[in-house]
N, C-alpha and C positions, 0 to 999 in steps of 0.2 A: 316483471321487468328483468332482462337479461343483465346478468353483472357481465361490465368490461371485463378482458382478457387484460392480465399483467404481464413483465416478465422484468426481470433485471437481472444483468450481464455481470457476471464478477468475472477479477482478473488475482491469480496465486503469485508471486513467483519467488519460490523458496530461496531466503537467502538476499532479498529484496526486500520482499513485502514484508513489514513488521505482521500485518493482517491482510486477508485479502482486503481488495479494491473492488467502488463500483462503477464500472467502468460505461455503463447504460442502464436506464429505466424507463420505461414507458407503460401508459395504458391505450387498449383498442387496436388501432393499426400502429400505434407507434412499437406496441407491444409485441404484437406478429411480425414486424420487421424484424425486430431486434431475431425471436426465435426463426425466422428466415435466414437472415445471414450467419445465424449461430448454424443450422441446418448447412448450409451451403460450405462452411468452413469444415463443415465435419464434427463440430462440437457439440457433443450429448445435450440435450436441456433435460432439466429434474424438476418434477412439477414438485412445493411444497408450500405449501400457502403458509404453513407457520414462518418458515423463514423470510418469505414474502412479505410477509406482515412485518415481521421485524426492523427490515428493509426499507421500509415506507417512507421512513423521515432520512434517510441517509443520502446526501445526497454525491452527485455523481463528481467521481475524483477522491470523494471521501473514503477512508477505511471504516470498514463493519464497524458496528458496536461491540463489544466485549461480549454483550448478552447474547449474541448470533453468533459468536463463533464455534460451539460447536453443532449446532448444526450446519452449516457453512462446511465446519469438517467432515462431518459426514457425508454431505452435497459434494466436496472436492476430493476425499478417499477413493468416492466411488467413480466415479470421471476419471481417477487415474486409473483405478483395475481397471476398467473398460476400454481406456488408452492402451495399456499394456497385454492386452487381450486379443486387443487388435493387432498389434506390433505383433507378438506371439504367432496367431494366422495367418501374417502376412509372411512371415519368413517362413510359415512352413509352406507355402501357397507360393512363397516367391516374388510375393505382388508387394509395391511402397504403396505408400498413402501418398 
């Protein structure tokens, strides 16, 4: 039997957030949406089933548990190189997001 597809949506914002926020969770289709509209927004998704896992009981609105944040950081370090990478291309190319 195929395992459902997960996904949950966190939200950072430094200077805000004591910890990140979850700001969606779903399994199956509810799960492809979310990475859908993450998709459409331009936002990277990070496949990591440990932090997934972590994730499981947290519910949505809530901040992370202590025990996910650093991988949580790792998951958001890398989203921002990637953001700023793009920024980076984009001004040599010319082109906005």
């Amino acid at each position: 039997m195929e395992e459902r597809k997960q996904a949950v949506a966190l939200r950072y914002k430094a200077g805000e957030d004591a910890a990140p926020v979850v700001l969606a969770k779903g399994k199956g289709v509810i799960a492809e949406a979310i990475v859908e509209l993450a998709k459409q927004a331009g936002i990277p998704a990070v496949a990591d089933q440990e932090l997934l896992s972590l994730l499981a009981a947290t519910e949505v609105g809530e901040a992370i548990p202590p025990e996910a944040y650093q991988l949580a950081a790792e998951v958001i370090a890398f989203v921002w190189r990637l953001d700023r990478e793009l920024q980076r291309r984009q001004r040599k190319t010319g082109k906005e997001r």
